[in-house]
N, C-alpha and C positions, 0 to 999 in steps of 0.2 A: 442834401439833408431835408427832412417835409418839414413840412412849417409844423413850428412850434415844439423842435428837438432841438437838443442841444450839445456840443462837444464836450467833453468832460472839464475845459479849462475856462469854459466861460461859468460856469457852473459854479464854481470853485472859488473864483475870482472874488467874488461878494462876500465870502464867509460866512454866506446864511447858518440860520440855527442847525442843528443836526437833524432834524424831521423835515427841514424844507426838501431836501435832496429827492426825498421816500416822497412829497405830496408835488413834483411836479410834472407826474405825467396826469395826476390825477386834475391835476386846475387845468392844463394845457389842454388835455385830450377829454375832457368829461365833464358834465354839464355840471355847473355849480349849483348849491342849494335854491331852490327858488323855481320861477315860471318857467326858465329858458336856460340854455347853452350861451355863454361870452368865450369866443374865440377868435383869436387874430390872425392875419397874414400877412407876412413881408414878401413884398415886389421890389424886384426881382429875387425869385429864390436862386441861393447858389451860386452866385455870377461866378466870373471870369476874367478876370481884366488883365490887362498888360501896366507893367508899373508904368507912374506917370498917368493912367487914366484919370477919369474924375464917375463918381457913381451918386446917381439918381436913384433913391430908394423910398418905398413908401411902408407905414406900418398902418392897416388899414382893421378898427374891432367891428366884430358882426356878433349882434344878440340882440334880444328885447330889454328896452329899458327897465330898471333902472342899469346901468353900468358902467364903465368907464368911457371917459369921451377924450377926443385927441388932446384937448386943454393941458391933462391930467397925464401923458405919453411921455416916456423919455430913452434914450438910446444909451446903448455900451457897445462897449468894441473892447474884445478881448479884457470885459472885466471893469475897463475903465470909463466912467461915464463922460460922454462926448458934450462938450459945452453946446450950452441952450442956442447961442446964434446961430450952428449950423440944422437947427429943425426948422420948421416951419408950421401950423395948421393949414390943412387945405380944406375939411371940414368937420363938422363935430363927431368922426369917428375916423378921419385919416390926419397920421401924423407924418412927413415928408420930410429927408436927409439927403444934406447934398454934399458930397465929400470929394474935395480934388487934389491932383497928385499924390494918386495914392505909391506909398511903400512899398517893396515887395512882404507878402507873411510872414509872420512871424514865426507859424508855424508850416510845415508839408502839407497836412490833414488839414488848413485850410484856418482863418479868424472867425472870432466866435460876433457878429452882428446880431445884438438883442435887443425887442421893444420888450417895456416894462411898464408896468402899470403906475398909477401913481403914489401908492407902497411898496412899493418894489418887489411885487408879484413879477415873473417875467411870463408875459401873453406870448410870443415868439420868437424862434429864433433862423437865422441862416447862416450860410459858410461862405465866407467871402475870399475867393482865393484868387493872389495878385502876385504876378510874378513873369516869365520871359520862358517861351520855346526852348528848345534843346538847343545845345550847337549839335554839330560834327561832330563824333567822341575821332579821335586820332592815338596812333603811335600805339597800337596795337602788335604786342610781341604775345608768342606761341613758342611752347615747348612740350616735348615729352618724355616721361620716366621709362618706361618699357616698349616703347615703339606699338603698344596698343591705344592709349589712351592721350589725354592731347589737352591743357590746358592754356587760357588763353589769360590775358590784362591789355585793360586800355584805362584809357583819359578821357574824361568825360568829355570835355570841352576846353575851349581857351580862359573861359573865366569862370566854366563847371559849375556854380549858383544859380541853378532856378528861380528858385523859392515856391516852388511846386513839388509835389509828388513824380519823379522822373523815371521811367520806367528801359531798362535796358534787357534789350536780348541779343544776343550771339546766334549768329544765324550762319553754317557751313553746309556748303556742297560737293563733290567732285566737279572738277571746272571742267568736264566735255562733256558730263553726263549727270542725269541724277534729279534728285528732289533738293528740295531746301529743307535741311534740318535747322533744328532750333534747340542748345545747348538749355539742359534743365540743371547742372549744380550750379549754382553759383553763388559767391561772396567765395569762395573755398580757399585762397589766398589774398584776400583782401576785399576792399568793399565795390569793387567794379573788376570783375575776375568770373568766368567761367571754368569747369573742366567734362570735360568728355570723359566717361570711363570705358570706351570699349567701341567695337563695330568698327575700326577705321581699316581703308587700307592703304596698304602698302605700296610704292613704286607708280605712285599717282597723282596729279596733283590736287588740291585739294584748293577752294576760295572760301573765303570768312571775313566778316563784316558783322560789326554791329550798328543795331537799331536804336537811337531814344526816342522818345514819346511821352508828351505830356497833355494837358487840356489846351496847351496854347499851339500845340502843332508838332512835327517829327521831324527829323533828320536821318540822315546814314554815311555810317565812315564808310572810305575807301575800301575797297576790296583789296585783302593782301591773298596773297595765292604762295604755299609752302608744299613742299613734299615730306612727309612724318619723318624720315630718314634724316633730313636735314637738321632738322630741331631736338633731336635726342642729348638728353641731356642724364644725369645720373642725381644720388643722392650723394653727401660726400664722404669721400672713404670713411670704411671704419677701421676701428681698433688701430688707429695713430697710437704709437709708441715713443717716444725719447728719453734717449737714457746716454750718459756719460761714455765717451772712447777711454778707456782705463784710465790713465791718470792724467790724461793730455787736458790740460786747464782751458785749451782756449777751442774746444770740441764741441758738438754734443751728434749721436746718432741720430736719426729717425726714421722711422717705419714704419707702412700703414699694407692695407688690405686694399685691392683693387676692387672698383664696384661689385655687387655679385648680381645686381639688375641685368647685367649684360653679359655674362658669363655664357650664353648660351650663343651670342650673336658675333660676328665674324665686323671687329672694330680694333681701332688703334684707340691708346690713349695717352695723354700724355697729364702733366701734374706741374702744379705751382704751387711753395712751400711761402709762407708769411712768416715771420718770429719779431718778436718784440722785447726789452724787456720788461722786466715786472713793473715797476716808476714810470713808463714811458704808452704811449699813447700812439707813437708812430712804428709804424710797421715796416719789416724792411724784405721786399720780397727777393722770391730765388725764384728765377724764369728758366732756366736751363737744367732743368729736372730730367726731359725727356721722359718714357716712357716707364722708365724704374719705380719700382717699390720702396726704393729709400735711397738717405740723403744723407751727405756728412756736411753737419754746417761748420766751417771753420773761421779762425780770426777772433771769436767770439771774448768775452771780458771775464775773465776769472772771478772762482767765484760770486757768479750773476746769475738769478734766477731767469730763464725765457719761459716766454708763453708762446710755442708752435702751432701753425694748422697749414693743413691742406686741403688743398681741391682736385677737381678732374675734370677732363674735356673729353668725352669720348667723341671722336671724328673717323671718318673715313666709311661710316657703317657699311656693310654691301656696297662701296663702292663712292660714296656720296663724297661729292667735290667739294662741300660746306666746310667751313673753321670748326664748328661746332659750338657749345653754349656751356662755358663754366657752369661747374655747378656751383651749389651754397660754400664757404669754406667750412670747415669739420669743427667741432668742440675746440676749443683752446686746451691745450696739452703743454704742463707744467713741470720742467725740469731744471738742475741747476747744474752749472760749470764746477771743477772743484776748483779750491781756493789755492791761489799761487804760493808755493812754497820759499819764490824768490821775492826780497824785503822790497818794500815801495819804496816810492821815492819821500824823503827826509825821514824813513823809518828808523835810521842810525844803527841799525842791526850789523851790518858789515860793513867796513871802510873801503871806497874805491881806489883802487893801487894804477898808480901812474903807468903805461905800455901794457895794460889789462888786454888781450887780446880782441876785445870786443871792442877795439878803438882803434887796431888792424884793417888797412885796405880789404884783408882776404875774410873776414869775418863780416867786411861791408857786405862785399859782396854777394857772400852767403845768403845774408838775411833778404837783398835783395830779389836773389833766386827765388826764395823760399816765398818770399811774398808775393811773388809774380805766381809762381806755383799755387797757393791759396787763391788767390782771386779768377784764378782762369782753371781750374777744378773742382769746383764744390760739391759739387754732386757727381764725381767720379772715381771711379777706383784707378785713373792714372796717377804713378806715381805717389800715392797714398802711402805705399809699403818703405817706401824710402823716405818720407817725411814723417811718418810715425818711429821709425830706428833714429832719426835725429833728434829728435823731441825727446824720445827717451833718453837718448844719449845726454842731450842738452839739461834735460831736468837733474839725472843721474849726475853729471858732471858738477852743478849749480848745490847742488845737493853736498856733497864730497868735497867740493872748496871750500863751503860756508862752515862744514865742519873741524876741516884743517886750518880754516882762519879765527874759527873761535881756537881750539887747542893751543894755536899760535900767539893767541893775545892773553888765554888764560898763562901763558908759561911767561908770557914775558912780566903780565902783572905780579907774579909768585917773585918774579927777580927781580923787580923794581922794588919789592919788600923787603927781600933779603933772606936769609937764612935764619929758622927760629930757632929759638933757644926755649 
């Protein structure tokens, strides 16, 4: 900054009147009323320091008298006036600050160091910036949406604070050939994040590495080396659907749309389904999706509202040996189980009868089958068509007893009455 500007926050700091803000380039930079120009310089302009340094500064006025003399000097930092012991005179127009262990800034753009006259005119000012070198940025991960374009994220460093202005570039090459480019979007997913939108190619590899840089010095992460094919990644499905298996309470379908990013390119994909329900916070995933468009989630809690989503991994593209790279999960997709037509427990709706077949070795059994069959099927059409005829059967059945045991209990209370008259 030249002597005798100043950054907006030291500026601010004093609450001068409202005209002072409008009159000080004119006292700073322009000769006051009278014989002569009074203007000041501060030594060192600008510095640089590493925190923990200690700074040697001088605020030095140059004009014909009559004017201000150092007596009459006094300093601020960021606003706040710095107590009188750490100035000194060194003669009737330099005033002298000695300041150690210093901070890192407060600010990026650097502390506002003001001399001030002794009405609190301010004669000059400089930018004092204190603060630490870059590290290493590390743990830099790449992906891409369409196998044209390519973006990147890293970590700045192990403890990432400067307290300087920190300057990062992404820099990619082809690793046998080539120039070094230097990635221009960035922030585009976050605030240490580049992306490439185009020019890359295919079935090659590619190195990339970023750069920081500050005024106290530079660094460079590692080189990671990828081929585009490997990092393909998608947006996540759309048009997720869930909707109820007819009257099967402990159901629900779902159904999405395969990426259409890829529709053109020769990949496998496979899908992982999350549900939750509505109350709850944890999520319970389904890993054995395979490569299908839909899912039958089973076991589920009658009448319970889920909230659904899915993702996708396209792998295998042309060829490529990589797992591949989930994508995002999808919108949360919101349906509900229907409500069980058989009474909970202490609901007192129906009386349990003593050799109820549901208390039968052969009825054990059943439900064990059936439960081994839900847990190691979910997402397949094995045997589905035979436990949906049960289910129906089972509800239809559940249904037709609770009827003929209410009829049964109404007839017997009509005879526990007696005959009216």
């Amino acid at each position: 900054m030249p002597a005798g500007r100043l950054g907006p926050a030291a500026q601010s700091a004093r609450r001068p009147p409202p005209l002072l803000p409008l009159l000080l380039f004119c006292v700073l930079g322009a000769p006051r009323d009278g014989s002569g120009a009074h203007t000041a310089v501060i030594s060192p302009q600008d510095p640089t320091l590493l925190i923990g340094s200690s700074l040697q500064a001088t605020c030095s006025v140059h004009g014909d008298p009559p004017g201000p003399t150092a007596e009459g000097l006094y300093w601020t930092l960021n606003g706040h006036r710095l107590p009188p012991e750490l100035s000194r005179v060194l003669n009737a127009s330099t005033l002298a600050l000695a300041l150690a262990n210093l901070n890192g800034s407060r600010q990026q753009s650097g502390d506002n160091l003001v001399c001030h006259a002794r009405d609190g005119s301010i004669l000059a000012g400089s930018c004092l910036y204190v603060g630490l070198p870059p590290e290493k940025p590390f743990n830099i991960s790449c992906w891409s949406k369409n196998m044209k374009d390519l973006t990147c994220r890293w970590t700045p460093g192990a403890h990432g604070e400067t307290f300087l202005h920190t300057n990062y570039s992404l820099k990619y090459k082809l690793r046998w050939y080539g120039q070094d480019n230097t990635c221009e979007e960035y922030h585009t997913v976050g605030p240490h994040s580049c992306h490439i939108p185009k020019d890359l190619a295919l079935f090659t590899p590619y190195e990339i590495w970023v750069e920081a840089t500050n005024r106290l010095g530079s660094a460079r992460s590692d080189v990671l080396t990828l081929d585009i094919l490997d990092v393909v990644t998608t947006d996540p499905p759309p048009d997720v659907h869930v909707s109820r298996v007819g009257g099967l309470e402990d159901q629900l379908s779902v159904r999405w749309v395969s990426p259409p990013a890829l529709k053109d390119f020769l990949f496998q994909a496979k899908y992982q389904i999350r549900y939750r329900v509505e109350d709850s916070v944890d999520w319970k995933v389904v890993d054995d999706v395979s490569n299908q468009t839909s899912c039958r989630l089973a076991g589920l809690k009658p009448g319970t509202v889920y909230f659904v989503q899915v993702r996708c991994n396209p792998f295998g593209i042309y060829g490529s040996k990589k797992a591949g790279i989930w994508s995002e999960w999808s919108h949360p997709t919101a349906a509900s189980t229907p409500r069980s037509e058989r009474p909970g427990p202490g609901g007192g709706a129906c009386e349990q009868r003593g050799g109820e077949p549901s208390s039968g070795p052969v009825r054990r059994e059943l439900k064990q089958f059936l439960g081994w069959l839900k847990k190691h099927a979910y997402c397949s059409n094995l045997s589905f068509r035979l436990y949906d005829q049960w289910r129906a059967w089972m509800q239809k059945s559940h249904k037709t007893r609770n009827q003929d045991e209410g009829i049964l209990l109404s007839g017997r209370r009509s005879a526990a009455r007696g005959p009216t008259r």
